[in-house]
N, C-alpha and C positions, 0 to 999 in steps of 0.2 A: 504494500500500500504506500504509493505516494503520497505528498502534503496535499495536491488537489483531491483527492480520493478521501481520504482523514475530512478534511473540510467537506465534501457533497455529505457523506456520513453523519458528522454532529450537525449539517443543518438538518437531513430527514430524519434521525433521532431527538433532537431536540426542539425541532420546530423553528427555530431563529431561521434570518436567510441566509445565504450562502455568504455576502460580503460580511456580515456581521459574527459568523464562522470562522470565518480567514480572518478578520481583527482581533478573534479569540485567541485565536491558535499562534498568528503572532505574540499576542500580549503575553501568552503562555512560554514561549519559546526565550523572549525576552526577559522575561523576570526571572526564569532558570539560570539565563546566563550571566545574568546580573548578580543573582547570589553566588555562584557558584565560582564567578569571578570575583566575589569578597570573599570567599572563603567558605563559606556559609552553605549548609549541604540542607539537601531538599526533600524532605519526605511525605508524600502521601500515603497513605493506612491504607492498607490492600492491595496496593500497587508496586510501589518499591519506594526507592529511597536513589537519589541523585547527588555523589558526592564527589570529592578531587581530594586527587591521591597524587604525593610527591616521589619521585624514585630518584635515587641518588644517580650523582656521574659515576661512569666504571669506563673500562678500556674494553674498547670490542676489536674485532679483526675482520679483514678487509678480503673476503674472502678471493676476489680477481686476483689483488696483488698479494695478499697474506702479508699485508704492512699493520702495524698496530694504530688502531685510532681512539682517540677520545672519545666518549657519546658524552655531550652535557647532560646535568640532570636536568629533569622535566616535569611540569605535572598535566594529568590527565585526568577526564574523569570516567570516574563509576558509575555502572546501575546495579543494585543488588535488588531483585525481583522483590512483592512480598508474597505473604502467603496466598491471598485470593489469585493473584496473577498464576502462581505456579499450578493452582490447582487447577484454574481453568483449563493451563494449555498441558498438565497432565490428564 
């Protein structure tokens, strides 16, 4: 499911129209990334939970030339399912 498919979706589930769907789903998308880039991790109950993870720098290898390289560290985020979610798609 793509973002326009997601948006036809909650307008015919929830009755809103389709523009005012697509402002949701923006509005949604942006305030995830607003916390998530304070720091701030995101949980819905039943759903899961939207958080960012730091991973240190280490040295990897370069596997073409087998030269040794740095990887900075980085951070990324998480989803960790919750229960209603798992059980659904089990």
């Amino acid at each position: 499911m793509n973002k326009t498919e997601l948006v036809d979706a909650i307008s015919r589930d929830s009755g809103l129209t389709k523009s005012d769907s697509d402002k949701a789903v923006n509005a949604f998308v942006k305030v995830v990334e607003a916390a998530l880039k304070k720091g701030d991790d995101v949980s819905l109950v039943g759903f899961g939970s939207f958080s960012v993870k730091a991973t240190a720098g280490r040295s990897g290898r370069n596997f073409k030339t087998g030269k040794t390289i740095e990887i900075p560290p980085r951070k990324s985020v998480r989803f960790k399912p919750g229960k209603n979610l798992k059980d659904c798609v089990n």
